[in-house]
C-alpha positions as CSV (number, residue, x, y, z in Angstrom):
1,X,-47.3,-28.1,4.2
2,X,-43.3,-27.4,4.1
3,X,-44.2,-23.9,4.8
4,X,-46.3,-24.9,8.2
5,X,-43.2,-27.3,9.1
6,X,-40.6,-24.7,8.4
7,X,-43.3,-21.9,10.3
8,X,-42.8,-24.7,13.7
9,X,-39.2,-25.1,13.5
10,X,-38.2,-21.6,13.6
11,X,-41.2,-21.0,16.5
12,X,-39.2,-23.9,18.4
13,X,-35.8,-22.5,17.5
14,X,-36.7,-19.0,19.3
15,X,-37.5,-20.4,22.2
16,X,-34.8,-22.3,23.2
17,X,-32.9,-21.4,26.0
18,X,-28.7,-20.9,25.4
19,X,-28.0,-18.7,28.1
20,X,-29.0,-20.8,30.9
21,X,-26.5,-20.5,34.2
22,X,-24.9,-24.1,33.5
23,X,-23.9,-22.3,29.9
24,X,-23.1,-19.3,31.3
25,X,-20.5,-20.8,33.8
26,X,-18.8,-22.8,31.3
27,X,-18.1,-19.8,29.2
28,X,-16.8,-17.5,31.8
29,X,-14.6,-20.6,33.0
30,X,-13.3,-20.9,29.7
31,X,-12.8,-16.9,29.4
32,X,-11.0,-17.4,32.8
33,X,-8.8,-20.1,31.7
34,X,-7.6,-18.5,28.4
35,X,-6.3,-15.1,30.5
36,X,-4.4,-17.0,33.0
37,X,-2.9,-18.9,29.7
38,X,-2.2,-15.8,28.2
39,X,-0.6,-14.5,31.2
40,X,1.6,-17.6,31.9
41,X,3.0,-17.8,28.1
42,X,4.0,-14.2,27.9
43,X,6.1,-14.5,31.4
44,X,7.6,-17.8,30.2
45,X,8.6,-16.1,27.0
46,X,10.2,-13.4,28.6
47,X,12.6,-16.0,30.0
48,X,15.6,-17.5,27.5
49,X,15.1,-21.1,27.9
50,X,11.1,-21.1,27.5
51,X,11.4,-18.9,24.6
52,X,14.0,-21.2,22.8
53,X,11.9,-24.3,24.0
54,X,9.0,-23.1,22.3
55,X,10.0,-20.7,19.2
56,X,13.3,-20.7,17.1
57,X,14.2,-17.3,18.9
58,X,17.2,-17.5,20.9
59,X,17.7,-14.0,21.7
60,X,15.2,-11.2,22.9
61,X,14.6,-9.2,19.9
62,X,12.9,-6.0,21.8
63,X,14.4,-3.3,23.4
64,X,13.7,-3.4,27.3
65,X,11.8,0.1,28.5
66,X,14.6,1.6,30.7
67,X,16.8,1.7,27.4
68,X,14.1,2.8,25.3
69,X,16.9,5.7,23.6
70,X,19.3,2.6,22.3
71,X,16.1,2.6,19.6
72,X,17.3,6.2,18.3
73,X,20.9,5.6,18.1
74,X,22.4,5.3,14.9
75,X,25.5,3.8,13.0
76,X,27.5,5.0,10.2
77,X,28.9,2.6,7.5
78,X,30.7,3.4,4.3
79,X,29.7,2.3,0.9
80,X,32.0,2.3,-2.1
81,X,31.1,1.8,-5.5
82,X,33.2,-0.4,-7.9
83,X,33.4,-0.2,-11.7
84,X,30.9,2.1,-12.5
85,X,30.8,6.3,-12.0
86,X,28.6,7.3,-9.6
87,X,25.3,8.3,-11.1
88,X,21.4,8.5,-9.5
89,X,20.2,5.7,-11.2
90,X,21.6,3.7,-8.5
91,X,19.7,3.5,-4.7
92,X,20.8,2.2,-1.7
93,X,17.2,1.4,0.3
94,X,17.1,0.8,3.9
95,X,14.6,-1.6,5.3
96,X,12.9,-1.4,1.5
97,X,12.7,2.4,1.4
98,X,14.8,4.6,-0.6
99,X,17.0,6.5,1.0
100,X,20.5,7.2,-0.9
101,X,21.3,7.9,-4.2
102,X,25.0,7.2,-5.6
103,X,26.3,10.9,-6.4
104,X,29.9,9.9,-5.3
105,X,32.1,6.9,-5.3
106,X,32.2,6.5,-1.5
107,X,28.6,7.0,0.3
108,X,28.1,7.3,4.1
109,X,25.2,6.1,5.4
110,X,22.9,7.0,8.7
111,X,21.7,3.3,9.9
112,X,19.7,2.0,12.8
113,X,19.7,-1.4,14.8
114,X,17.8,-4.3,12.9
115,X,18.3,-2.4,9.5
116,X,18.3,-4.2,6.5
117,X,20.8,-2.6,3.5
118,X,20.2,-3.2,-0.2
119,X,21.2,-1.9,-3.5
120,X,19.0,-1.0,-6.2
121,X,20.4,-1.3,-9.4
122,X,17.5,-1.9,-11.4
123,X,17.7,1.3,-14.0
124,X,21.7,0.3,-14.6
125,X,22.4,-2.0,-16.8
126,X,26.0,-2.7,-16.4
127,X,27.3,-5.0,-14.1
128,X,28.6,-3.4,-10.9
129,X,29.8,-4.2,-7.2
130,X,29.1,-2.3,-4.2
131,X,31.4,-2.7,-1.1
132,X,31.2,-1.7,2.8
133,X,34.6,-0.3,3.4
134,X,33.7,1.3,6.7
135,X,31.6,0.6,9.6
136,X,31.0,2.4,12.9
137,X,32.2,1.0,16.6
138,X,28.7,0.6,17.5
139,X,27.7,-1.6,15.2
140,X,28.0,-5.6,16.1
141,X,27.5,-7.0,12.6
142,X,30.2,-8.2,11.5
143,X,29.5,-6.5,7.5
144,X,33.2,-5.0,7.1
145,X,34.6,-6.1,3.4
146,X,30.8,-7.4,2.1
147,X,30.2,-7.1,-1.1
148,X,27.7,-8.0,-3.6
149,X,27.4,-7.6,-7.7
150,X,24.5,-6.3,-9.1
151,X,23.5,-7.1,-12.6
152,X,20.3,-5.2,-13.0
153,X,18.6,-5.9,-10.0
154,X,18.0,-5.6,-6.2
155,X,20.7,-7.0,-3.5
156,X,20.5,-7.4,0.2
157,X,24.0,-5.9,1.8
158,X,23.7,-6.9,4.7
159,X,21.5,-6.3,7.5
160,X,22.4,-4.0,10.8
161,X,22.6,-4.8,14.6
162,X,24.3,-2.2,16.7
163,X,26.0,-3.1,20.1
C-alpha cells in the first residue's frame, strides 16, 4: 500500500514540466538583471564617493594597469636592535614570512608597498626592543623612530606604503 502510493508520486513527480517558456523567461530575466548589477556596482566602485558610500574604503587600494611597475619597486628601512647582541634566534618576517635574521645590530631591509613588518622573538627569552632608525624617500609611512619590545613573542612594526 505505501509502496503503490510512493510508486504514484514519483511517476507524477517525473512528469512535471519545469522548463516550460514562462520558466525559462524568468530565469534568463533574472540572469540578465544580475550582469547589468554586477556591471553597475563595479563602475560605481571604481569612483571615490560610491566606494566610501558603500564600503569603509576611502582610498583605492589597487594599483591602476598603466603603473603596473610601481608593484616592483621597493623601499629600504633600517632596523636597529636594542639591549641584546645580535644573534639568529631573532626574525624579522615580512607579511608573515621569514625573511631576516639579526646577525648585526643594524639590519637593512628590502620592503614593498602594503608590507607588513614584524619581529619574531619567540626563541629569545630576554626582553628586547627593536627600532626603525632609517627609512627610504619613497616610502609614505610615516614609521621613523617606531619601536616596539618584545618579550618572547611576535610584534607587528609597522606596516609599509610607498609614495
Amino acid at each position: 500500500m505505501l509502496l503503490d502510493k510512493m510508486k504514484n508520486f514519483f511517476n507524477r513527480v517525473a512528469y512535471i514540466n519545469i522548463m516550460n517558456p514562462y520558466t525559462e523567461g524568468l530565469l534568463v530575466t533574472i540572469i540578465l538583471c544580475c550582469v547589468v548589477l554586477l556591471v553597475i556596482s563595479q563602475i560605481g566602485l571604481t569612483h571615490e564617493t560610491t566606494r566610501a558610500f558603500f564600503t569603509d574604503i576611502e582610498y583605492y587600494e589597487g594599483v591602476d594597469i598603466n603603473d603596473i611597475e610601481a608593484v616592483f619597486r621597493d623601499g629600504e628601512i633600517a632596523l636597529q636592535l636594542i639591549g641584546i647582541e645580535p644573534t639568529e634566534d631573532i626574525k624579522v618576517l615580512l607579511n608573515g614570512f621569514q625573511a631576516y635574521d639579526f646577525t648585526e645590530q643594524t639590519l637593512r631591509l628590502k620592503v614593498r608597498n602594503n608590507c607588513l613588518v614584524e619581529v619574531d622573538g619567540t626563541k629569545v627569552k630576554t626582553p628586547f626592543s627593536v627600532k626603525i632608525i632609517e627609512v627610504s624617500d619613497n616610502i609614505a609611512t610615516n614609521c621613523k623612530d617606531n619601536e616596539i619590545e618584545l618579550r618572547s613573542g611576535i610584534e607587528v612594526l609597522t606596516r609599509i606604503f610607498l609614495k
